[in-house]
C-alpha positions as CSV (number, residue, x, y, z in Angstrom):
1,X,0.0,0.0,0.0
2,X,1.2,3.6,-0.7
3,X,0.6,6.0,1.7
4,X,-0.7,9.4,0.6
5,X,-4.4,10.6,1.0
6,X,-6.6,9.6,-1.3
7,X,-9.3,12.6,-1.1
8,X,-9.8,15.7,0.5
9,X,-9.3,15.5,4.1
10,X,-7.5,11.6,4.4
11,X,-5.0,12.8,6.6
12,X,-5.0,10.1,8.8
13,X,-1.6,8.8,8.3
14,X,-1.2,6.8,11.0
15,X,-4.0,4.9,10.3
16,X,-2.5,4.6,6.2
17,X,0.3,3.2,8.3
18,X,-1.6,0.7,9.9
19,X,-3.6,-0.7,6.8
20,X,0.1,0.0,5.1
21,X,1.0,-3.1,7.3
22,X,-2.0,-5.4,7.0
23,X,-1.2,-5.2,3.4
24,X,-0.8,-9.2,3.6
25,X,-3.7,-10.0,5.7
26,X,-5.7,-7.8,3.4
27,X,-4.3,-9.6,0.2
28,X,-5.2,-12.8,1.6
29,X,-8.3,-11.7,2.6
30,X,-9.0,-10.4,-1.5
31,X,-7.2,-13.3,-3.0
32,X,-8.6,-16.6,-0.7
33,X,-12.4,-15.0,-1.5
34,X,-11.4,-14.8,-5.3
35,X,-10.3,-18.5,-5.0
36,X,-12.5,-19.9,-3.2
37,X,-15.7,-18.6,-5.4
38,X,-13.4,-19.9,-8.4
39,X,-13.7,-23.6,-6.7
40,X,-17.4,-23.5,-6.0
41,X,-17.9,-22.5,-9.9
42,X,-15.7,-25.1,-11.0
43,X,-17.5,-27.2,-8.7
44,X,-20.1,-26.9,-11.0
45,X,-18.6,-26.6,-14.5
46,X,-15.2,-28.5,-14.3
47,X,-11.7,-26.8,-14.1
48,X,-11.5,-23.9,-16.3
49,X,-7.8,-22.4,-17.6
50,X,-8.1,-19.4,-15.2
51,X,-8.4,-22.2,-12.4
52,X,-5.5,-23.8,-14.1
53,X,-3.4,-20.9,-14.0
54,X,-4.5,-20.1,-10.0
55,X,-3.1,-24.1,-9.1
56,X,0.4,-23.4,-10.4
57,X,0.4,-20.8,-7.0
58,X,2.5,-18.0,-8.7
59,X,0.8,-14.5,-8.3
60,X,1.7,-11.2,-8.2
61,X,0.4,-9.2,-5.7
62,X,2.0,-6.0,-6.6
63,X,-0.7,-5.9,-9.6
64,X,-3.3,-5.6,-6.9
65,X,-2.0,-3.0,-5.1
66,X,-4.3,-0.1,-6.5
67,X,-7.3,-2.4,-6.1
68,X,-6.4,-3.2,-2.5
69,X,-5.5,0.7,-1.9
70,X,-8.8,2.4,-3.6
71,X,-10.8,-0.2,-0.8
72,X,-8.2,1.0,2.0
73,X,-9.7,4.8,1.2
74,X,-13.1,3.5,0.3
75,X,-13.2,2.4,4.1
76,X,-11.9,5.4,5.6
77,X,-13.9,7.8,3.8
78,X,-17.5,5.8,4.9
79,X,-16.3,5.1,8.3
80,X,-15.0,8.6,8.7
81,X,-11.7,7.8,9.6
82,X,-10.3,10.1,8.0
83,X,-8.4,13.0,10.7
84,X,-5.5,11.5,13.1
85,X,-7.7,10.6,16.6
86,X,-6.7,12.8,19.9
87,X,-4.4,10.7,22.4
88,X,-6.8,8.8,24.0
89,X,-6.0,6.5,27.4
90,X,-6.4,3.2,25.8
91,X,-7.0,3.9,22.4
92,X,-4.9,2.4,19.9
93,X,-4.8,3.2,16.0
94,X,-4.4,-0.6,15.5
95,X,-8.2,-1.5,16.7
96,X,-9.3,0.4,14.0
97,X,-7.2,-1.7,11.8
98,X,-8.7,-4.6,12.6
99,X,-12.4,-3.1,12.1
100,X,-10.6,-2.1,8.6
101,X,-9.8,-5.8,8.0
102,X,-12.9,-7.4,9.2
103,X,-15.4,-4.6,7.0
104,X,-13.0,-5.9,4.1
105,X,-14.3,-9.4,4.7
106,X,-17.7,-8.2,4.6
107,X,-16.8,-5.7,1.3
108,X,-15.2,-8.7,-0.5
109,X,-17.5,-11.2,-0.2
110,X,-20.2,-8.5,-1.5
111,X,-18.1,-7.8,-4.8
112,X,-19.4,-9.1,-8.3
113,X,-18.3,-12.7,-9.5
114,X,-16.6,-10.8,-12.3
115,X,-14.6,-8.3,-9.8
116,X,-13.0,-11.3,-8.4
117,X,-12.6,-13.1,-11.9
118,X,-10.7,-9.8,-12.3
119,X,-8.5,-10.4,-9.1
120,X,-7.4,-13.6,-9.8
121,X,-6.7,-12.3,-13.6
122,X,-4.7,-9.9,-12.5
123,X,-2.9,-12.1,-9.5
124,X,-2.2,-15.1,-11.2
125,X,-2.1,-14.6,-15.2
126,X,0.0,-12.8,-17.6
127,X,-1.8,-9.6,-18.3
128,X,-3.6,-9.1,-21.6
129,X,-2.2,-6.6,-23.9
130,X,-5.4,-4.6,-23.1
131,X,-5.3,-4.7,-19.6
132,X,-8.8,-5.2,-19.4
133,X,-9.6,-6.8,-16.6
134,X,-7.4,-4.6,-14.6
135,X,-9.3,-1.5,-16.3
136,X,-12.7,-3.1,-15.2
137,X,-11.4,-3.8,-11.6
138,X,-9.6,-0.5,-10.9
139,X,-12.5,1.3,-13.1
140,X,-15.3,-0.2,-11.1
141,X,-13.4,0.3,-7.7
142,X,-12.2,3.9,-8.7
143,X,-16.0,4.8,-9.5
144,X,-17.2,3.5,-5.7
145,X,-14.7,5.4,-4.2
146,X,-15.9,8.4,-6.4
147,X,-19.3,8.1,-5.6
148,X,-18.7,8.3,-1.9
149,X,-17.0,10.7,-2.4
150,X,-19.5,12.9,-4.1
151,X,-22.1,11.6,-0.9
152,X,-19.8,12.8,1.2
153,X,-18.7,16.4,-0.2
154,X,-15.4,15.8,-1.0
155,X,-13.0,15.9,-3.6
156,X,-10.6,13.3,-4.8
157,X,-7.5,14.6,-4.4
158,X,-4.1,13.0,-5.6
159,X,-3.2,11.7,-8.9
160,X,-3.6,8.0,-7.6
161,X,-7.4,8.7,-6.1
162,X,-7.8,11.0,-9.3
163,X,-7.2,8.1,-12.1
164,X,-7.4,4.5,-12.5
165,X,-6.6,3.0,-16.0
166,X,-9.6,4.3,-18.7
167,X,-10.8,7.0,-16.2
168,X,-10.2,10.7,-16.9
């Protein structure tokens, strides 16, 4: 994860820190969805070359970075967690990660059977010359993030919450 705000008013660094460090856990929690709707469809169809592909076990997760990062601010921006808490007596920036890992969960299992198609695309095989599955993932993600935005009154700011591949 890259840490920079995403839209007006993510200045919550320590908290980008925080999800900067469950990168892995959150991977695994994107990836082991993908896969495991992949076997309940082949359960039903037979093995298919994108299943093929996900058995050899070679992925990259670097191509799901953007994906992974646009749901990081997606989370802060509903939740609000957007402005660095006041030093609270038992408070700890960390409980909020895990609230951030289990609403992933929740946000992961909710995403369309193509979105994770498009995960394990991207993860496990070599990427079109058209990139499109990474321009429907990181399109579709990009326009949630820029809907809440536009609920909430705020703009997106940087050139990484401004732009996904095919978007303006």
């Amino acid at each position: 994860m890259i840490v920079c705000p995403m839209f007006e008013g993510d200045d919550h660094e320590a908290l980008q820190w925080q999800q900067h460090d469950a990168y892995g856990q959150a991977l695994s929690i994107i990836v082991n969805e993908a896969k495991s709707r992949l076997d309940a469809a082949e359960r039903l169809v037979g093995k298919t070359p994108l299943g093929d592909e996900v058995r050899l076990n070679r992925w990259d997760h670097h191509v799901l970075q953007d994906a992974h990062d646009l749901i990081a601010a997606l989370w802060r921006l509903r939740f609000g967690h957007t402005q660095p808490t006041l030093p609270l007596t038992g408070f700890h920036v960390e409980a909020l990660a895990t609230q951030w890992l289990e609403w992933l969960g929740e946000h992961v299992r909710a995403m369309s059977p193509e979105q994770m198609r498009d995960v394990l695309m991207l993860g496990y095989m070599d990427p079109d010359p058209h990139y499109s599955a990474e321009y429907r993932l990181l399109g579709g993600l990009h326009q949630e993030l820029a809907d809440e935005t536009y609920r909430k009154g705020v703009r997106l700011t940087t050139a990484r919450g401004a732009s996904a591949p095919g978007i303006g």
